[in-house]
PLY file of the C-alpha trace (Angstrom):
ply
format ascii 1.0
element vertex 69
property float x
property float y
property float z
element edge 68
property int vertex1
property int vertex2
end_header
139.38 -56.49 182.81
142.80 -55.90 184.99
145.64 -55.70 182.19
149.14 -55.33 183.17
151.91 -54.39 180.65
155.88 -52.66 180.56
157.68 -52.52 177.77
158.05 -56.34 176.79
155.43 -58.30 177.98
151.48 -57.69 178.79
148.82 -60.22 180.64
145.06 -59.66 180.20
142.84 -61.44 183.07
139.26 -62.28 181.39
136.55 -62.29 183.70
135.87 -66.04 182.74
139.27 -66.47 184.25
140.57 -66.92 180.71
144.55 -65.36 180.81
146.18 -64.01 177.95
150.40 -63.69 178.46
151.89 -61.08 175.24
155.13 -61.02 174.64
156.86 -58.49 172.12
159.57 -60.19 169.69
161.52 -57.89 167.55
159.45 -59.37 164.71
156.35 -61.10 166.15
153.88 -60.64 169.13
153.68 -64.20 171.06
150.37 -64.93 172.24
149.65 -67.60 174.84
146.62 -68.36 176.20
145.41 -70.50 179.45
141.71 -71.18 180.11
140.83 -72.60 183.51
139.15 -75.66 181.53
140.50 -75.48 178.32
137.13 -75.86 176.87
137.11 -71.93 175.80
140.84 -72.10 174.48
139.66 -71.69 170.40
136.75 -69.01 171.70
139.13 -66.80 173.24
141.82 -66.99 170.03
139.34 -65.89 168.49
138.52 -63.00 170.70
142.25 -62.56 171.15
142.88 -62.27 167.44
139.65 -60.18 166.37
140.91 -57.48 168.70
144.78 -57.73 168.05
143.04 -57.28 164.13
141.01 -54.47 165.25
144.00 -52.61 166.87
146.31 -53.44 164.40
144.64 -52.41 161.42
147.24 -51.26 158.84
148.73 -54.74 159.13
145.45 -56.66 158.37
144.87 -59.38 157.97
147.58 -60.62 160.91
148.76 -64.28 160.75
147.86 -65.98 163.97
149.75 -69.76 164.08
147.98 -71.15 167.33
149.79 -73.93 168.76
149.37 -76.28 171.92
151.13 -75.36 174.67
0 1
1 2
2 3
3 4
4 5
5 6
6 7
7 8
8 9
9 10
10 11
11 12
12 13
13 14
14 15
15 16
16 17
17 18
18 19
19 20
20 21
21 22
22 23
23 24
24 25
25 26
26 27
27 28
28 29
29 30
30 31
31 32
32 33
33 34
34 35
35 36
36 37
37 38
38 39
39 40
40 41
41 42
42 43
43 44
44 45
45 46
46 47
47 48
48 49
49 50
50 51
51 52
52 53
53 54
54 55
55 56
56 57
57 58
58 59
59 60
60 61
61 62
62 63
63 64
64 65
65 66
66 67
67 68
């Protein structure tokens, strides 16, 4: 999956052309995500989440307050 990333902000392109935009707050990581249908949009905040969990383990279980865009 092509990721891109600097110090602030990160995008991860999913091959089901699925997008995930990260940017880094001084207290909170904001998570949006676009789906090319929005039919996958609560399967891949799931995904999203499970592997934010996964890498973020001392801080488990994260909140994750998805909103519509």
């Amino acid at each position: 999956m092509p990721v891109e990333f600097d110090k602030r902000e990160g995008r991860v392109s999913f091959p089901s052309g699925a997008v995930a935009f990260m940017t880094a707050e001084p207290d909170a990581l904001q998570v949006r995500i676009e789906t090319p249908d929005g039919v996958e949009l609560t399967q891949m905040q799931d995904v999203v989440a499970r592997h934010l969990d996964r890498f973020a383990f001392r801080e488990v279980p994260l909140a994750f307050d998805w909103r519509p865009a």
